[in-house]
PASE-503825 format. One record per residue (C-alpha): residue number from 1; residue in one letter; z, x, y. Coordinates in Angstrom, 3 decimals, decimal comma, padded with zeros to 6 digits. Example, Ala and Ser with C-alpha at 12.3 -4.5 7.8 and 13.67 -1.06 7.14 Angstrom:
BEGIN
     k   r         pz         px         py
     1   A    007,800    012,300   -004,500
     2   S    007,140    013,670   -001,060
! end
This chain:
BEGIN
     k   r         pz         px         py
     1   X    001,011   -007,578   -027,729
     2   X    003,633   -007,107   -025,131
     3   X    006,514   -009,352   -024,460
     4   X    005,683   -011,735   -020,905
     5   X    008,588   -012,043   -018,672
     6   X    009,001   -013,894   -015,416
     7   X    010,446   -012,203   -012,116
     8   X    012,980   -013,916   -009,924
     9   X    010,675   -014,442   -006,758
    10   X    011,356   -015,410   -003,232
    11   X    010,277   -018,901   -002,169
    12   X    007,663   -018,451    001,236
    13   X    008,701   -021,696    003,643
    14   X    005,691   -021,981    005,973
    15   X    007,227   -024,930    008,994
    16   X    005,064   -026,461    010,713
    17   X    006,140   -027,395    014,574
    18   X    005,324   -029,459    016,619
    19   X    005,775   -029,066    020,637
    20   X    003,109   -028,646    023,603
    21   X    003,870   -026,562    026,150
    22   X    004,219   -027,536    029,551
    23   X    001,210   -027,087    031,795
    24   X   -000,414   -023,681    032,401
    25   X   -003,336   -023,950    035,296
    26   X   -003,938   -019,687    034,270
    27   X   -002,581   -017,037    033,052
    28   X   -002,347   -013,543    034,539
    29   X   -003,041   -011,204    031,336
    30   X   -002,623   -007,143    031,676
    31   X   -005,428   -005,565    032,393
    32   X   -006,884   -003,665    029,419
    33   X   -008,293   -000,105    030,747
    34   X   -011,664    000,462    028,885
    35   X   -011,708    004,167    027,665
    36   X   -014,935    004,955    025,363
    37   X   -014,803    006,817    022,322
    38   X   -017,591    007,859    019,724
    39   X   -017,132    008,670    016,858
    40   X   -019,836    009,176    013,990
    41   X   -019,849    007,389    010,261
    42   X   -022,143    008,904    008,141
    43   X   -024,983    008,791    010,894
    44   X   -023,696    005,547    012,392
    45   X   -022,245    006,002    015,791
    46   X   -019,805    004,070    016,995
    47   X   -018,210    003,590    020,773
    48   X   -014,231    002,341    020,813
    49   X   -013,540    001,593    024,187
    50   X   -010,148    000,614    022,677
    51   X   -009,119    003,882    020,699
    52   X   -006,187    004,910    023,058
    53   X   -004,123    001,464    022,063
    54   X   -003,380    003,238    018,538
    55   X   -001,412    005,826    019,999
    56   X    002,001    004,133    020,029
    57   X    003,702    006,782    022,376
    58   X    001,509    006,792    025,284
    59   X    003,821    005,371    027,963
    60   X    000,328    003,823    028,856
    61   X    000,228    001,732    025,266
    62   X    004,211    000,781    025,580
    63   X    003,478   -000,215    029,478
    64   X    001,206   -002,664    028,199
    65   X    002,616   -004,018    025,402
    66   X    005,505   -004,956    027,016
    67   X    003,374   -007,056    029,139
    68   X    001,813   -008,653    026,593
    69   X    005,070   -009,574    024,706
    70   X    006,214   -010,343    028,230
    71   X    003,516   -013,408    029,165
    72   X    003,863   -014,302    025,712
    73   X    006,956   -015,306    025,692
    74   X    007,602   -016,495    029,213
    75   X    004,761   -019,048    028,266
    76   X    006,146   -019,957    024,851
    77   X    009,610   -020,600    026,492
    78   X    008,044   -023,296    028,634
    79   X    007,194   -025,635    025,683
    80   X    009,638   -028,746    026,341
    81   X    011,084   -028,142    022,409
    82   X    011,428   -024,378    023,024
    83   X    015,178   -024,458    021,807
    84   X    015,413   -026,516    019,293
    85   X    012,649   -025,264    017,607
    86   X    014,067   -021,657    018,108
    87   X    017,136   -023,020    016,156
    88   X    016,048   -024,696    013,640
    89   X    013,482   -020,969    013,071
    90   X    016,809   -019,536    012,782
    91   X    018,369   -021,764    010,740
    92   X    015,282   -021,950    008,556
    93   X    015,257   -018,060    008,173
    94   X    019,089   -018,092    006,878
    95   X    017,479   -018,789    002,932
    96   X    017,841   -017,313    000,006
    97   X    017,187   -013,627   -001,218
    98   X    013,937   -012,790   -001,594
    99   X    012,150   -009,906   -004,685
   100   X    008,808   -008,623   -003,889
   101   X    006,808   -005,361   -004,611
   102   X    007,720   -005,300   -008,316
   103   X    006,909   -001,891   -010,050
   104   X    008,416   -000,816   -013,418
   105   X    008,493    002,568   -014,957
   106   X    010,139    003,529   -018,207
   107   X    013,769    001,963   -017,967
   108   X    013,466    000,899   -014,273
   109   X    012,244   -002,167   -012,452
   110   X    011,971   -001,177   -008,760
   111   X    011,092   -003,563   -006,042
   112   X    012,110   -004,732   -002,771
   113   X    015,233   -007,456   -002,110
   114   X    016,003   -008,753    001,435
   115   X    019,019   -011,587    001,565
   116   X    019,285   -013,145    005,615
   117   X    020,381   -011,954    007,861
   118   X    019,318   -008,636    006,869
   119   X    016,588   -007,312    009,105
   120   X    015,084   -005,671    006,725
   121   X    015,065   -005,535    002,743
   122   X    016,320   -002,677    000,561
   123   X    014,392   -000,714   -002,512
   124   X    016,526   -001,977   -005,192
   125   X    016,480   -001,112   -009,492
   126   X    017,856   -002,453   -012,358
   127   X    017,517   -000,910   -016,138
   128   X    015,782   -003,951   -017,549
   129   X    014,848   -007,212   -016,355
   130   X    018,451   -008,915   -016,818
   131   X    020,836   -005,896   -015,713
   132   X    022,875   -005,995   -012,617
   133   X    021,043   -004,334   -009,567
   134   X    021,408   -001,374   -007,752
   135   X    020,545   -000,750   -004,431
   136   X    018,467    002,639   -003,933
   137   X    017,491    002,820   -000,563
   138   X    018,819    000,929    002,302
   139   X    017,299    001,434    006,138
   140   X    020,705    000,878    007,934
   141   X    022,779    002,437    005,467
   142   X    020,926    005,581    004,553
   143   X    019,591    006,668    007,963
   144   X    022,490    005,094    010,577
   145   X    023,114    002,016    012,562
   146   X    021,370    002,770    015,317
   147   X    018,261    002,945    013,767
   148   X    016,226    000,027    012,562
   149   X    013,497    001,400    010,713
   150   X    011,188   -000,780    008,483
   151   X    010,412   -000,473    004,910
   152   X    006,432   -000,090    004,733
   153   X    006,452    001,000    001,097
   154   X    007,565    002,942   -001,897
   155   X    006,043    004,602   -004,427
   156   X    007,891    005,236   -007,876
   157   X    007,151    008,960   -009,587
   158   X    005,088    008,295   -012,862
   159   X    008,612    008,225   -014,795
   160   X    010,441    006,428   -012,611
   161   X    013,350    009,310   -012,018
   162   X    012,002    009,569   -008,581
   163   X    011,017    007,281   -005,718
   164   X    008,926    008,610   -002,273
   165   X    009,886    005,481    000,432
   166   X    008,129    005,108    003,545
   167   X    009,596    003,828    006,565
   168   X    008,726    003,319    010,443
   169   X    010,614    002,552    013,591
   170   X    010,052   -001,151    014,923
   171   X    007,171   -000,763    017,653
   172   X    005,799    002,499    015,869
   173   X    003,242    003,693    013,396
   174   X    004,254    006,724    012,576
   175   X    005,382    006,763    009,117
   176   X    008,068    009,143    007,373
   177   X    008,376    009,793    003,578
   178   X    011,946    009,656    002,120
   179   X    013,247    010,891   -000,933
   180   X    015,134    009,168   -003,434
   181   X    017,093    009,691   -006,860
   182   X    016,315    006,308   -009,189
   183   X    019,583    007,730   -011,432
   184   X    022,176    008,017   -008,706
   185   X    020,846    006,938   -005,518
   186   X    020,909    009,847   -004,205
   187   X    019,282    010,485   -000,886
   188   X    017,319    013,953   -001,188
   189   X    017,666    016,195    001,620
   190   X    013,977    017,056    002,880
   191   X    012,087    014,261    004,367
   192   X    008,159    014,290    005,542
   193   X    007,172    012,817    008,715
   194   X    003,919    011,839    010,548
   195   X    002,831    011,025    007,205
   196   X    000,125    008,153    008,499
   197   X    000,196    005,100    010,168
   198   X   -001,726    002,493    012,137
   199   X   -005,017    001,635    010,274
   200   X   -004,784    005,158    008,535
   201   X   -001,993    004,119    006,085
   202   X    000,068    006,765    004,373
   203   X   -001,043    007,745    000,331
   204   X    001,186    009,156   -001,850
   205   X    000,044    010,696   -005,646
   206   X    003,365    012,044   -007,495
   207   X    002,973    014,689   -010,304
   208   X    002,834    013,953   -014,126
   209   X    006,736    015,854   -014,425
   210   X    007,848    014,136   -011,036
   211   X    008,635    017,780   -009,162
   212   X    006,304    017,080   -006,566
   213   X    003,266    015,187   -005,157
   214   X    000,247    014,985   -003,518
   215   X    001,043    012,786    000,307
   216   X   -001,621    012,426    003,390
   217   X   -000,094    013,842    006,838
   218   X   -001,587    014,383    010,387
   219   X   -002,959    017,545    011,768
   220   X   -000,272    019,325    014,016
   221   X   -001,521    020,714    016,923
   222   X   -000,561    024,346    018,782
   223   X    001,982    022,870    020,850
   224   X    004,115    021,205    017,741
   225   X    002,552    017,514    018,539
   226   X    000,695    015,667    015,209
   227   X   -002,967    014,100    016,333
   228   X   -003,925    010,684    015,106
   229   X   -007,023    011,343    013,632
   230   X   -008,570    013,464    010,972
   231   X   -006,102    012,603    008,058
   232   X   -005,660    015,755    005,558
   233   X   -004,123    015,678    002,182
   234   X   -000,977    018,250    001,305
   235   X    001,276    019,134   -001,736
   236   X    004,953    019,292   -001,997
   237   X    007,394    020,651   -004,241
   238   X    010,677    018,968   -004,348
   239   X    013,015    020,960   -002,903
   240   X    010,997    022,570   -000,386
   241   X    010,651    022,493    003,125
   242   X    008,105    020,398    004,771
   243   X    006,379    022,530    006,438
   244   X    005,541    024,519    003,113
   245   X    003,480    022,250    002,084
   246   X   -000,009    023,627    000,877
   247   X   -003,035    022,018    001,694
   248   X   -005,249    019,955   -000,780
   249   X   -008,025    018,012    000,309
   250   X   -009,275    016,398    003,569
   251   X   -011,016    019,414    006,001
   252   X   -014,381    018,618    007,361
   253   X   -014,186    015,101    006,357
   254   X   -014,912    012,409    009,081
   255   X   -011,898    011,946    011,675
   256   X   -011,529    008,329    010,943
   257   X   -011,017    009,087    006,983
   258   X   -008,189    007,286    005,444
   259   X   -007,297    007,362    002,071
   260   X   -005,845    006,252   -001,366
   261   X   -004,375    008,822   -003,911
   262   X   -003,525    008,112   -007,734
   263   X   -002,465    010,277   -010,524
   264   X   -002,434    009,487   -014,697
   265   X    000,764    008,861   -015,922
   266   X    000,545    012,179   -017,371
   267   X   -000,244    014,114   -014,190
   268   X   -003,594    015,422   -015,655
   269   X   -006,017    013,416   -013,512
   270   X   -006,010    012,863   -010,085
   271   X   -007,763    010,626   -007,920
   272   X   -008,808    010,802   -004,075
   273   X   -010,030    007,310   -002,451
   274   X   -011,839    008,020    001,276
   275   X   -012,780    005,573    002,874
   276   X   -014,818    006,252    006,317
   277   X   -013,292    003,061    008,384
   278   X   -011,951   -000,387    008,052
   279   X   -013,397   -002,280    004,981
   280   X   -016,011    000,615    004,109
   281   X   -016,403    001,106    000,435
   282   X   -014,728    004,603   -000,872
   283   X   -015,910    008,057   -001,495
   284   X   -014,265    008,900   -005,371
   285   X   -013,242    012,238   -005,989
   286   X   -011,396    013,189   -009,489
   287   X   -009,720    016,463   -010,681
   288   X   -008,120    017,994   -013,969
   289   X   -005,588    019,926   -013,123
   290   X   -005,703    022,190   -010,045
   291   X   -009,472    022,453   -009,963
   292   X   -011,650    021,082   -007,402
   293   X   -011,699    017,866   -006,289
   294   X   -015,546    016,626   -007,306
   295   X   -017,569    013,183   -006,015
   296   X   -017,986    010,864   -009,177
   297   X   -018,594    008,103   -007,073
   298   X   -020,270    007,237   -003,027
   299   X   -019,888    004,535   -001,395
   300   X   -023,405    002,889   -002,874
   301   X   -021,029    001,743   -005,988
   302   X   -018,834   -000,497   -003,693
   303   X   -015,450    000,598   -005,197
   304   X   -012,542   -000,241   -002,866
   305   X   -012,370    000,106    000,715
   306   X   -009,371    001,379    003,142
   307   X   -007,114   -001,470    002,646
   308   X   -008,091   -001,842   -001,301
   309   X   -007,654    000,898   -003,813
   310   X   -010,499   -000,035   -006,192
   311   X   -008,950    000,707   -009,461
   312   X   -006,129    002,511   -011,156
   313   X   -005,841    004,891   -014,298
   314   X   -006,069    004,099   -017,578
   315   X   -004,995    006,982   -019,779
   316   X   -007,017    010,027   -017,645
   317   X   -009,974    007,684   -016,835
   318   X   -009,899    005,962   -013,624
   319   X   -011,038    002,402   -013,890
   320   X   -012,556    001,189   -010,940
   321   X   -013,972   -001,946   -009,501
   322   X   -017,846   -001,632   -009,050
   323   X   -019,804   -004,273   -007,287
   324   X   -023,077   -002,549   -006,903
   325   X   -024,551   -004,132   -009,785
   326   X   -022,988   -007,501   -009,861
   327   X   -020,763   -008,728   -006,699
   328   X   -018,074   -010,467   -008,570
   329   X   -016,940   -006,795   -010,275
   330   X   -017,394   -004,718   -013,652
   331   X   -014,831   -001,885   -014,370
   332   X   -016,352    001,285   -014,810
   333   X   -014,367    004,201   -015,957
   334   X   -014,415    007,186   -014,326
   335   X   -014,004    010,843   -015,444
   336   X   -013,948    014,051   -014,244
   337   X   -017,208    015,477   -014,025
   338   X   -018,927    012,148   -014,730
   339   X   -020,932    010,265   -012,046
   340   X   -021,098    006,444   -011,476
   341   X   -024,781    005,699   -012,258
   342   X   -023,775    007,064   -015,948
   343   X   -020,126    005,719   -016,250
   344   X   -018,793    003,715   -019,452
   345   X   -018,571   -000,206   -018,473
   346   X   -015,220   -001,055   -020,220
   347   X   -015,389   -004,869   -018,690
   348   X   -018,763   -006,107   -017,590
   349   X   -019,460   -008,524   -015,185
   350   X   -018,264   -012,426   -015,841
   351   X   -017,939   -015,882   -014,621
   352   X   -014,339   -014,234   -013,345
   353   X   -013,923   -012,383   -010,026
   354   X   -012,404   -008,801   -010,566
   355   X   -009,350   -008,182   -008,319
   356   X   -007,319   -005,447   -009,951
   357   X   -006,989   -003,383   -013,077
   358   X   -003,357   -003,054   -014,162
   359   X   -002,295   -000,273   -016,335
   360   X   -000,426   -000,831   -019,474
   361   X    000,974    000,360   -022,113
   362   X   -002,614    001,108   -024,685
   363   X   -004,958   -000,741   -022,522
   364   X   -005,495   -002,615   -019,154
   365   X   -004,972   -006,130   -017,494
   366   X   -007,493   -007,612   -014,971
   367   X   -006,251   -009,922   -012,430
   368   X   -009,013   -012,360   -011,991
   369   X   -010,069   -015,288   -009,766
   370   X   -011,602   -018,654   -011,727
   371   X   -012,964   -020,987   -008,603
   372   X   -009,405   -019,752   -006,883
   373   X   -007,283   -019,934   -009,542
   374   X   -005,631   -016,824   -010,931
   375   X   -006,026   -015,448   -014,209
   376   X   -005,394   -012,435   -016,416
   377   X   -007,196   -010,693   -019,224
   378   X   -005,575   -008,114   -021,459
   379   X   -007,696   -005,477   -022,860
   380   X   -007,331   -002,305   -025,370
   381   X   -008,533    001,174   -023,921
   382   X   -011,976    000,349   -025,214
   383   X   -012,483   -002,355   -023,106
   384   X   -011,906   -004,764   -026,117
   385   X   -010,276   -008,155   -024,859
   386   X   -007,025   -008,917   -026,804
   387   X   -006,006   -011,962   -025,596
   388   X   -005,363   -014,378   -021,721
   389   X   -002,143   -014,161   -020,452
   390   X   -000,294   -017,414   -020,198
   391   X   -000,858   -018,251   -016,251
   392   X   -000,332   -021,986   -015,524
   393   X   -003,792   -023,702   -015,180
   394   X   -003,916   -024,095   -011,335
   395   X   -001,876   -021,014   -010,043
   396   X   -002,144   -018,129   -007,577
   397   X   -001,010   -014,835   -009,323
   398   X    001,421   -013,032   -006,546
   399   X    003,076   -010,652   -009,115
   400   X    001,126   -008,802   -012,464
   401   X    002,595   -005,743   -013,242
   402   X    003,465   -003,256   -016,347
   403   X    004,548   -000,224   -017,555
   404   X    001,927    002,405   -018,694
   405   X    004,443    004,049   -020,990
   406   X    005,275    000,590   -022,563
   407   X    007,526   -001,932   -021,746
   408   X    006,770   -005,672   -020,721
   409   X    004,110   -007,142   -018,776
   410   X    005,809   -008,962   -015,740
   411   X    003,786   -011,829   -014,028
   412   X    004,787   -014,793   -011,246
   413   X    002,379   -016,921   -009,943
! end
């Protein structure tokens, strides 16, 4: 069994404050223009009278949330404790540095650090738990000082040489890939914008030898402007320019598809999450190699949804989260050219509620809920349980990670 380390985590200080505000008789709010939009999911139709609030440009959209933030904080201001409790947020905020995000591959162990007053935290790596950090990617540093862009995510390449980071400007949701070297911290030259954002997060699937990688990106339209809806999926090599990028997956899909991508560490298998709105379960599509992509799962299995991936690979299986048949989860594993309804269960259903399947080195970890507590089952490729990890009896599991290719398992709760 693998060696179980801890991870330096940050410390979360909720305050509590006290302080009523003084009297209000109304307030004037902005009036919210109602413009309808249907849209169809799977022969559902929907109206959004709302839709034209996710486009972050429209003067229209900025006009109005500058109103918002305006009443908001002219009201907030009158509360007779206004300043002192603005100080003592500020003084509060000035704590310690803060890890989060924790992904290792091969040597490195990549996550996020932030120390106040930084605005925003950097990708960091060190080559083992206990070696000196580096910093990889920092938002001031590496794209100027008069930008303040936020770190939404990163996304290591299956050996860890590479890392794809995706930031976007305070105020905005349109999201940019950057490019990073994990050996030198180099910056790479080409980066990939309007890339997702909003509700239709960015997904990013690197390639088994780490040259390139599968990443989601909006439609551009004939005048040079990207759309906001209909998400399609595209390939790049590294190296190349943007705009060279071949397309892979996404036409005549619904326009509100968003999506999760996944790849074996080997590259061989990849794996296409689409989910058709907010919270739906996913469509699963799987390939080997370049061929097709091809259904082995609909959203009657219950796998995932737009905010949840569902599963992750284990060797060139994906094993994903199923809740048709029982609603506290079995993990099922997927193939290409298999379907659901005849899928290997490699952990049925138990007392324990199935979060997430964590790949590592020969087998699997779930991350379960007992009555709210967290624990953690390690399991062989066969679906054979090998042991509980050692999670404190009454505990909430924030960090469970591991290395595919070996290495520890890394857990905080």
């Amino acid at each position: 069994m693998q060696p179980v380390s801890r991870f330096l985590a940050g410390v979360l200080l909720v305050a509590s404050l006290d302080g009523a505000a003084a009297p209000v008789t109304h307030l004037q709010y902005p009036v919210t223009k109602r413009v309808p939009v249907t849209t169809s999911y799977f022969q559902t139709t929907a109206v959004d009278p709302y839709r034209w609030l996710e486009n972050a440009s429209d003067p229209d959209v900025v006009a109005w949330a500058d109103e918002q933030t305006k009443l908001a904080f002219n009201y907030l201001s009158t509360a007779p404790d206004f300043a002192s409790i603005s100080a003592r947020v500020a003084e509060l905020s000035h704590t310690g540095t803060t890890r989060r995000s924790l992904v290792i591959r091969g040597s490195h162990f990549i996550y996020e650090r932030q120390t106040p007053p930084e605005a925003q935290p950097s990708v960091v790596v060190r080559n083992g738990i206990d070696v000196t950090e580096r910093v990889l990617f920092d938002p001031a540093q590496n794209l100027g000082d008069n930008v303040e862009p936020q770190i939404d995510e990163f996304v290591p390449s299956n050996d860890g040489s590479k890392i794809a980071v995706v930031t976007e400007l305070p105020g905005s949701d349109d999201q940019t890939i950057h490019l990073v070297d994990t050996s030198t911290g180099t910056l790479l030259p080409e980066t990939i914008p309007h890339v997702g954002g909003g509700e239709s997060q960015v997904a990013i699937a690197w390639d088994g030898d780490g040259r390139g990688f599968l990443h989601t990106q909006w439609p551009q339209n004939a005048d040079g402007t990207y759309r906001t809806t209909g998400m399609l999926v595209y390939h790049h090599v590294l190296g190349s320019e943007p705009y060279t990028d071949t397309y892979a997956f996404g036409r005549g899909l619904p326009a509100s598809a968003q999506y999760h991508l996944a790849s074996s560490i080997d590259g061989n298998v990849t794996e296409i999450g689409v989910s058709a709105g907010d919270g739906v379960p996913q469509t699963i599509y799987l390939r080997r190699g370049d061929a097709p992509f091809v259904v082995v799962a609909t959203p009657d299995a219950e796998i995932g949804s737009s905010q949840d991936p569902g599963g992750a690979f284990v060797g060139d299986a994906f094993y994903a989260i199923a809740h048709k048949r029982e609603t506290r989860g079995e993990v099922v594993a997927l193939l290409p050219g298999g379907f659901f309804a005849t899928a290997k269960i490699a952990v049925p259903a138990s007392y324990y509620v199935i979060k997430s399947v964590i790949p590592v080195a020969g087998g699997f970890i779930t991350s379960d809920l007992d009555a709210g507590d967290g624990k953690a089952r390690l399991f062989d490729r066969t679906g054979k349980q090998i042991n509980s990890l050692p999670i404190p009896a009454f505990a909430n599991i924030t960090t469970l990670t591991g290395d595919p290719s070996g290495g520890p398992i890394v857990t905080t709760a």
